[in-house]
C-alpha positions as CSV (number, residue, x, y, z in Angstrom):
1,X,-124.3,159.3,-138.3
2,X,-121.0,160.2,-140.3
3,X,-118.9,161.4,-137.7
4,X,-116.6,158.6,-135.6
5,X,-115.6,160.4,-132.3
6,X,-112.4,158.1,-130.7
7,X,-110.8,159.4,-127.4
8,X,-107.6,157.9,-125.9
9,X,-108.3,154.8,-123.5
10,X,-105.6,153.1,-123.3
11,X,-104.7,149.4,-125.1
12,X,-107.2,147.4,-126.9
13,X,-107.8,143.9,-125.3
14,X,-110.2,141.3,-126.5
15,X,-111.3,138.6,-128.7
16,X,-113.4,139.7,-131.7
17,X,-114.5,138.5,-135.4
18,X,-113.5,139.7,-139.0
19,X,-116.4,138.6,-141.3
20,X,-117.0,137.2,-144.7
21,X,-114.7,139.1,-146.6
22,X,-116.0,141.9,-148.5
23,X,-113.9,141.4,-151.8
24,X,-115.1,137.9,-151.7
25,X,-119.2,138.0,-151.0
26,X,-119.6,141.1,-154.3
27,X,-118.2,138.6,-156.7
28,X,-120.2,135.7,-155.1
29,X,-123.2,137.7,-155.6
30,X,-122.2,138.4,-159.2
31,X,-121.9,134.9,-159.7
32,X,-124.9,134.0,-158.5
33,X,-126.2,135.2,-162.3
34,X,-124.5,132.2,-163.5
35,X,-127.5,129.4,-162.6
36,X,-131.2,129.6,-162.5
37,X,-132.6,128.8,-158.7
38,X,-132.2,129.9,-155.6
39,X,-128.5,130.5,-154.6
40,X,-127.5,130.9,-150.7
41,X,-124.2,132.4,-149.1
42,X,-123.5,132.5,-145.8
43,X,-120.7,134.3,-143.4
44,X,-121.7,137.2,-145.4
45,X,-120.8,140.8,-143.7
46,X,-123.4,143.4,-142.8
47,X,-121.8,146.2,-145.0
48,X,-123.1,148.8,-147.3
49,X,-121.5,147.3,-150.6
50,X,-123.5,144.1,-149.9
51,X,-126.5,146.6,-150.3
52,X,-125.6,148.1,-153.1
53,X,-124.8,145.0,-155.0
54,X,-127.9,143.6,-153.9
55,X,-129.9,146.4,-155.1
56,X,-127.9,145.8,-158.4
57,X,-129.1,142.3,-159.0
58,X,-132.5,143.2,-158.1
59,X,-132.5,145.7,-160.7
60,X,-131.2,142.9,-163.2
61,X,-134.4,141.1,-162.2
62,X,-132.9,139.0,-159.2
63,X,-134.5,138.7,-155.6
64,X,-132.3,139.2,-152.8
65,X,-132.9,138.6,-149.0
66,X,-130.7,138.7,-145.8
67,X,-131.1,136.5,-143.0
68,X,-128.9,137.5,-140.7
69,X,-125.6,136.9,-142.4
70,X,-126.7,134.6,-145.1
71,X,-128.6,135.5,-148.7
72,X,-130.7,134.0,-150.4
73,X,-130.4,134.6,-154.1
74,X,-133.0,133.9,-156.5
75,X,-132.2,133.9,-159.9
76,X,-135.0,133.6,-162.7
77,X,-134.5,132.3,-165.9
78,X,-132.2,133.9,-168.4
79,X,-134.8,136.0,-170.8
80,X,-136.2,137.1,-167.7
81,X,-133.2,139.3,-166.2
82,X,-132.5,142.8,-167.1
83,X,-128.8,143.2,-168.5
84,X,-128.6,147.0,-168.2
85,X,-126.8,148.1,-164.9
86,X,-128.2,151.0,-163.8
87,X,-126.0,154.3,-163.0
88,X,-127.0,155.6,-159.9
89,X,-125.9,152.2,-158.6
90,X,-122.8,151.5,-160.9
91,X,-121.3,154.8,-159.9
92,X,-121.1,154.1,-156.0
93,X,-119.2,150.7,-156.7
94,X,-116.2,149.9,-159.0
95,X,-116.8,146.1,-157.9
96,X,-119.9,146.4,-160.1
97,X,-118.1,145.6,-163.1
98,X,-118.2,142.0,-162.3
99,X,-121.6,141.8,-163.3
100,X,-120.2,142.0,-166.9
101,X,-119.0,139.0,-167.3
102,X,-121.8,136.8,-166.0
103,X,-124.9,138.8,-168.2
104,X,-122.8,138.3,-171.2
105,X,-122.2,134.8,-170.6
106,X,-126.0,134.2,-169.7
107,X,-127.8,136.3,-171.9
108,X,-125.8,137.4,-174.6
109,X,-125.8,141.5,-174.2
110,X,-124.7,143.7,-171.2
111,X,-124.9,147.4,-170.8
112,X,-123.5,149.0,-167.6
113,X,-121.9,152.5,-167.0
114,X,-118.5,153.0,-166.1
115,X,-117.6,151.9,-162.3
116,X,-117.4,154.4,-159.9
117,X,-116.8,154.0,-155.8
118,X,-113.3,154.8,-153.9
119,X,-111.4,157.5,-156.0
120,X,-108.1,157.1,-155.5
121,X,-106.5,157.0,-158.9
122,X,-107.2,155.9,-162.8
123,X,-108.5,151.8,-162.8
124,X,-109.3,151.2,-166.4
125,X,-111.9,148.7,-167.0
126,X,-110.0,148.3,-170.2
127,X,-108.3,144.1,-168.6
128,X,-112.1,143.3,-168.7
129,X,-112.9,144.8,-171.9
130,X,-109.9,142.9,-173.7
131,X,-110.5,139.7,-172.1
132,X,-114.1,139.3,-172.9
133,X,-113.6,140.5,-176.4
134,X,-111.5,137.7,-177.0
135,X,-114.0,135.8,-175.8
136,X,-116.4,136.9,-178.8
137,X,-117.5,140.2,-177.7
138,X,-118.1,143.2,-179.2
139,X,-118.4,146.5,-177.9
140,X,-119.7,150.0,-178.0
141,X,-118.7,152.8,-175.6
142,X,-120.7,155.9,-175.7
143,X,-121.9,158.8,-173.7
144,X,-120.2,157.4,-170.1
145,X,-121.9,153.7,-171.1
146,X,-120.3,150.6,-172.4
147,X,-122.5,147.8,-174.1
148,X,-121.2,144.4,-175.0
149,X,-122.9,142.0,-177.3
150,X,-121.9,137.9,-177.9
151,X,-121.6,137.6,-180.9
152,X,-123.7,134.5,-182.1
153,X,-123.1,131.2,-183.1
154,X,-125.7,128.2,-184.7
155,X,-127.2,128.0,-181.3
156,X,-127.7,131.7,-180.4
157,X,-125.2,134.0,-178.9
158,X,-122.3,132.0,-176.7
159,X,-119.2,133.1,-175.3
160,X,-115.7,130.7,-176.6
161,X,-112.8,129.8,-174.9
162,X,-109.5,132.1,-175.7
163,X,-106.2,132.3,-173.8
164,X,-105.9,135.4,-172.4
165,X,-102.6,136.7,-171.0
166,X,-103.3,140.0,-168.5
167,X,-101.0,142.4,-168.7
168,X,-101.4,142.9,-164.6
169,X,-102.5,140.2,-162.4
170,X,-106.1,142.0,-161.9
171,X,-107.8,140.5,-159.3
172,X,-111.5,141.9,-160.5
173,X,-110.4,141.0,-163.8
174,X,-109.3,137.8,-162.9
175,X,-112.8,137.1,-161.5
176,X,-114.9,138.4,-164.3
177,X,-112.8,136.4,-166.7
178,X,-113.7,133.2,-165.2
179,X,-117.0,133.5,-164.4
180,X,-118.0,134.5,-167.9
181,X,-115.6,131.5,-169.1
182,X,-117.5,128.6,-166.8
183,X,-120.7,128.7,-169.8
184,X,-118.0,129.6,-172.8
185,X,-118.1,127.1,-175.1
186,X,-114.6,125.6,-175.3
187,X,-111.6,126.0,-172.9
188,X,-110.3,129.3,-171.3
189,X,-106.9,129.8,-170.2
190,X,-105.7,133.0,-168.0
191,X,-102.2,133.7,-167.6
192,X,-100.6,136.2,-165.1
193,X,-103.9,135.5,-163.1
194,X,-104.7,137.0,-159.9
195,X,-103.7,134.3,-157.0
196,X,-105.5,136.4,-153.9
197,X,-107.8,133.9,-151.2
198,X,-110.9,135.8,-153.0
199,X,-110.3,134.1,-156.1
200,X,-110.0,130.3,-154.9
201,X,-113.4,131.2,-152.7
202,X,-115.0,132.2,-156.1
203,X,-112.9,129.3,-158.1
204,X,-114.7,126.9,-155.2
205,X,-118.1,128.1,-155.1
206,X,-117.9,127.9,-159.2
207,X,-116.9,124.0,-158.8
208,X,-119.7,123.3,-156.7
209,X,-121.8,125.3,-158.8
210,X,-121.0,122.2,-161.6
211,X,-118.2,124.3,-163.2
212,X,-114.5,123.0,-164.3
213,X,-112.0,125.6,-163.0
214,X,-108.6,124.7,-162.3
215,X,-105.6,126.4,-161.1
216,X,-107.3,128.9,-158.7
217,X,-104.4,130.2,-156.7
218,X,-102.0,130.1,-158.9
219,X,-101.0,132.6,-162.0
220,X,-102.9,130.2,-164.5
221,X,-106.4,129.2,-164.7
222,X,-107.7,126.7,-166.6
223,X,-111.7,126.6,-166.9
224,X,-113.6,124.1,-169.5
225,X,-117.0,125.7,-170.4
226,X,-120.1,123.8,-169.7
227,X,-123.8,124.2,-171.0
228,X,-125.6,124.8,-167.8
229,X,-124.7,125.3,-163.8
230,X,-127.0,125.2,-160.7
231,X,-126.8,127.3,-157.3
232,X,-125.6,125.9,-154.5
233,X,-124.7,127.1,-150.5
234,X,-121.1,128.7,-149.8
235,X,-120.0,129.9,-147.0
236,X,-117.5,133.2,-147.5
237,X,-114.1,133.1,-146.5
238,X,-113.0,135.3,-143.4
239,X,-112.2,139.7,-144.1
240,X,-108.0,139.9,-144.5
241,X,-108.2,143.3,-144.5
242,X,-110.2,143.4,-141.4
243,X,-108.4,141.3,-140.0
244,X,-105.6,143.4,-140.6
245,X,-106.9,146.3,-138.9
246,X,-107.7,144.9,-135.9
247,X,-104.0,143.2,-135.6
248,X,-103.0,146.9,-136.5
249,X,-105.3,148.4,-133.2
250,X,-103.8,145.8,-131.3
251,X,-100.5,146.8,-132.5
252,X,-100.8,150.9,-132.6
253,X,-102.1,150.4,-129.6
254,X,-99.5,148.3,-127.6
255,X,-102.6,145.7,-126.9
256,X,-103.8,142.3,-127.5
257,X,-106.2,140.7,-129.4
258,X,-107.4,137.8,-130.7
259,X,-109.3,137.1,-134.4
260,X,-111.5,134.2,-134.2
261,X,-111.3,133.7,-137.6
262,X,-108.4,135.4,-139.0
263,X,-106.4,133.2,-140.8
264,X,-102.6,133.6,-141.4
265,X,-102.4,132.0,-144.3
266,X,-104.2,134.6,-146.4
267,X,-101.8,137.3,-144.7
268,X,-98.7,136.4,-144.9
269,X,-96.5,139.0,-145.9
270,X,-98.8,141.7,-143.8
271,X,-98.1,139.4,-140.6
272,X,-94.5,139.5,-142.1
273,X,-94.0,143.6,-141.5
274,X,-96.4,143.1,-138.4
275,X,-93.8,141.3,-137.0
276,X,-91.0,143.5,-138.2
277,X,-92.3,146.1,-136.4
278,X,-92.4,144.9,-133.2
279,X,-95.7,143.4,-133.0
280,X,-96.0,139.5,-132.1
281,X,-98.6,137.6,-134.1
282,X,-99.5,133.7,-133.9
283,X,-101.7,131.6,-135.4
284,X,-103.6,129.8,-132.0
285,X,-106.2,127.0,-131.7
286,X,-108.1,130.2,-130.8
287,X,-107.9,132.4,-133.4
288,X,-104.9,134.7,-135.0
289,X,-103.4,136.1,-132.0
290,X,-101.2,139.8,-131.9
291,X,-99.9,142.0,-129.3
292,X,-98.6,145.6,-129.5
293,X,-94.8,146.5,-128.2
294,X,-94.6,149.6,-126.2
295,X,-93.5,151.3,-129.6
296,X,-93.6,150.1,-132.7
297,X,-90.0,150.0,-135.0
298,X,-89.9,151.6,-138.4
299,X,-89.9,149.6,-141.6
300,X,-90.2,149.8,-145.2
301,X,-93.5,149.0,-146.8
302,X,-93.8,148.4,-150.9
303,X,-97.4,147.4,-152.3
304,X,-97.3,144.6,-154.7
305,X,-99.9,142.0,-156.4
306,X,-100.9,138.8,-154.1
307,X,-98.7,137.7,-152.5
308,X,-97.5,141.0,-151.6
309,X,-98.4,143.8,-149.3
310,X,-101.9,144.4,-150.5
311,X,-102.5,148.3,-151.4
312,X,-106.0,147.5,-148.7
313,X,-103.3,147.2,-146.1
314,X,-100.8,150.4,-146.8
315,X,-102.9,153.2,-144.9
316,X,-103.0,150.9,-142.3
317,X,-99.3,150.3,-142.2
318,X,-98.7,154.4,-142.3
319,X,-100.6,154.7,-139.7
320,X,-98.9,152.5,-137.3
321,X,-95.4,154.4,-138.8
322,X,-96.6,157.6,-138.2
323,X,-95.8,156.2,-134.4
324,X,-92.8,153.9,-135.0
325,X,-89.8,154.6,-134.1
326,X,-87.8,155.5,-137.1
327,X,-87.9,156.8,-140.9
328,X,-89.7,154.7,-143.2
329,X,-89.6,154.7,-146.9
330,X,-93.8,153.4,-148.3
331,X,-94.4,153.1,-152.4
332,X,-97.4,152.2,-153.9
333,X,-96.8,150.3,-157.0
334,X,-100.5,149.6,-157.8
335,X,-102.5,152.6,-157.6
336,X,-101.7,156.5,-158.1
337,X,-103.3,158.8,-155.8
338,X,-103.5,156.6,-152.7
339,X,-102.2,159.0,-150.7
340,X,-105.0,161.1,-149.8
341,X,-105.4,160.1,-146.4
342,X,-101.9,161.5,-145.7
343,X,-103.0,165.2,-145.3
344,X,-105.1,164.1,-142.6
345,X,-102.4,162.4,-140.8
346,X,-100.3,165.2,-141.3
347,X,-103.1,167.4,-139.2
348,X,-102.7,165.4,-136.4
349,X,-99.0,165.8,-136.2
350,X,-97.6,163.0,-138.6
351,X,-94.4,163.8,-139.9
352,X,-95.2,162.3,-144.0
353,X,-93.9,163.8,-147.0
354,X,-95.2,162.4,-150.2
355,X,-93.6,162.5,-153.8
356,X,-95.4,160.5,-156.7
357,X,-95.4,156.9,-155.3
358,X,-93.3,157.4,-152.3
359,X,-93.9,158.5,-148.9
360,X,-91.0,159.1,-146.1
361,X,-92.4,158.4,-142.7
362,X,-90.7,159.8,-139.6
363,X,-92.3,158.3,-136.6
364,X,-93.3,160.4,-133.8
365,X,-94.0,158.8,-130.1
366,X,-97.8,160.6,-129.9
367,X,-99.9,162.0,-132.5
368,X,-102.5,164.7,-131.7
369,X,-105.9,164.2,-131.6
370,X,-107.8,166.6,-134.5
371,X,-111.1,167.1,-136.7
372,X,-110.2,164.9,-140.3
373,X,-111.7,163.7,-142.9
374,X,-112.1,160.1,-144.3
375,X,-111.6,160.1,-148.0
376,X,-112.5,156.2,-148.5
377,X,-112.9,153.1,-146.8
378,X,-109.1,151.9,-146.0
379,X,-107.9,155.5,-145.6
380,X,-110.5,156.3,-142.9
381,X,-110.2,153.0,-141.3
382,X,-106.3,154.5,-140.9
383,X,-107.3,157.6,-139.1
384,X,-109.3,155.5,-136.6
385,X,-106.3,153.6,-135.8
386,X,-104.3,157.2,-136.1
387,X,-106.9,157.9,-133.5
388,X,-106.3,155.0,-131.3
389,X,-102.8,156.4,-130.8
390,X,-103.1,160.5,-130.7
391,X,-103.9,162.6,-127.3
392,X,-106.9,163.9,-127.1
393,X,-110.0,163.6,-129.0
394,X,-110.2,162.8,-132.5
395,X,-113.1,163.3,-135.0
396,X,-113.5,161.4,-138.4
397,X,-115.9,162.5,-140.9
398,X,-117.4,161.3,-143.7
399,X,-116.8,158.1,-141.4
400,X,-119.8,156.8,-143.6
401,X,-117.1,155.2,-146.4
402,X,-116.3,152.4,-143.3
403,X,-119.6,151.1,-143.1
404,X,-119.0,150.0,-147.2
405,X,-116.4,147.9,-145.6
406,X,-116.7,147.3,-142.0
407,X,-119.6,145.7,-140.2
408,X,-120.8,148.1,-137.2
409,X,-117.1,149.2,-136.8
410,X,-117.2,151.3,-134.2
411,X,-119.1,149.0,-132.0
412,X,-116.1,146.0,-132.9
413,X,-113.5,148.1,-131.2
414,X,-115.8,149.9,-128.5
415,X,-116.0,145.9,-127.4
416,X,-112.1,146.0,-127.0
417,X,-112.2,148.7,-125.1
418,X,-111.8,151.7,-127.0
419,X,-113.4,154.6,-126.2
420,X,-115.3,155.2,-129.6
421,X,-119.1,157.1,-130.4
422,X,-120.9,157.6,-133.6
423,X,-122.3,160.6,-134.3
């Protein structure tokens, strides 16, 4: 079924669930190659990247099985795993890079393709590259593979601490980093360090995994190396950016509803333009609470590293301006080519011209309903909400790319009352 059919029903009204956050539960995962033993995580999202990552660790040698929403992970002994990703499965997933760091800090050697997944615009893997050379690696980069080899010391091959200053507060980077510093030998510092909620999760799952990582939040890390760690249970921090979209049906929507476990703290500057727009939010002994206004109001959106408008969030946020009332002025400061969910819009009557990073958004009061196309997971997430809001019936295809980051989507708002069919 990769068609999402959404027809006009009025506002959405409910109570509903995010999840374990997707950029949260892939780097658990990759974690989990860290200790010997049987890991488990729980609050973990039914999602297609989840399968995808764990058909990568099983190809490493891992064993991977869902119960409900926990995993078990089961992590042999270091000679025993398989450091070579493979391609068919490193090409569906740029998040797959994170398995660098741990194999080279467990066994020495790596070998993985270059990531694929969303397209939306050059993401050099050259941050984790850099870091983990200072770290004592070498590499090799040849015919679409890179390979990366500790160099070794009097006790075999080992990682050693380095201070590493990013050039751009990375948040995959950031996580790579320290996971591959926790068995350095030595101490690792990382300055201009991702701060998102997805690195304290990892940070804190690392801690209890017997690591010494400090700083997590904040733009420097401090992480002491230690010889050995041991699995543990975690339980995966709430979806922001689902959360997100569901405040944003609520609010495209002129509706209510309620987020069980949405949490405002990891959202702050999203609840922030929420809010400017018209759209009441509150965090309530309940859950994260928003209502829609009868129209939403025109504002200006700029994407910028944690804590700033997430780029996850900004085809959300176009959405709900293609409706507002008002011109808006949107950049993307973090990726080029994020805009390719805009010619869709445009086919069901947005009024969006684009230019480099920009985007000038003249609200309309109704968009049309129309056959489009989702080119990845946040951008088709954006037409379903463009959907929620247009006359007539809407069709999505390719709808697929929103199962890779929301669990049984269709069925979430269908609950609130929208009038939504798979296909």
């Amino acid at each position: 079924m990769d068609r999402l059919v959404i027809r006009p029903n009025g506002p959405i009204r409910g109570t509903t669930r995010a999840g374990g956050a997707k950029n949260s539960v892939l780097k658990l995962m990759a974690a989990c190659l860290l200790a010997e033993g049987r890991h488990r995580l729980e609050n973990v999202p039914d999602i297609v990247d989840v399968q995808i990552m764990s058909e990568m660790l099983e190809a490493l040698g891992v064993r991977v099985t869902r119960d409900g929403h926990a995993l078990s992970v089961d992590v042999p002994r270091a000679e025993e795993l398989s450091p070579v990703a493979p391609y068919e499965l490193v090409d569906k997933m740029r998040a797959s890079i994170v398995v660098l760091g741990p194999l080279l800090a467990r066994c020495g050697h790596a070998r993985l393709s270059m990531p694929g997944g969303d397209d939306f615009g050059s993401r050099p893997i050259n941050f984790h590259v850099n870091g983990l050379t200072d770290m004592g690696t070498r590499f090799e980069t040849s015919h679409g593979f890179i390979e990366g080899t500790v160099e070794s010391m009097a006790a075999g091959p080992r990682l050693v601490g380095s201070r590493i200053v990013l050039d751009y507060p990375s948040h995959t980077t950031t996580d790579n980093l320290m996971m591959a510093a926790t068995l350095a030998k030595g101490t690792t510092v990382i300055d201009n360090a991702a701060r998102e909620p997805e690195v304290r999760d990892l940070a804190d799952y690392l801690n209890a995994m017997g690591a010494s990582v400090r700083g997590a939040g904040t733009s420097r890390l401090e992480i002491d190396g230690v010889e050995s760690l041991s699995p543990g249970v975690h339980v995966v921090i709430p979806d922001r950016v689902v959360t997100g979209t569901l405040l944003a049906a609520a609010a495209i929507t002129g509706g209510e509803v309620v987020v069980e476990d949405g949490r405002y703290d990891h959202m702050e500057m999203y609840v922030s333009k929420l809010r400017a727009m018209g759209a009441q939010v509150d965090q309530r002994p309940e859950g994260l609470w928003a209502a829609g206004p009868v129209r939403l109001r025109s504002v200006d959106v700029a994407t910028l590293p944690y804590p700033g408008v997430a780029t996850d969030y900004k085809p959300l946020l176009v959405a709900m301006l293609a409706v507002a009332d008002g011109v808006a002025i949107v950049t993307e400061n973090l990726f080029e080519g994020r805009f390719r969910y805009v010619d869709e819009l445009r086919r069901m009557g947005a009024d969006i011209r684009t230019e480099g990073h920009h985007a000038v958004v003249r609200g309309i009061p109704r968009l049309s309903g129309a056959q489009v196309r989702s080119p990845d997971i946040r951008g088709g997430a954006a037409l379903v909400l463009a959907g929620l809001a247009a006359e007539g019936e809407t069709v999505v295809t390719a709808a697929g790319h929103l199962d890779r980051g929301y669990e049984h989507f269709g069925a979430t708002l269908a609950a609130l009352g929208a009038d939504v069919d798979w296909q």
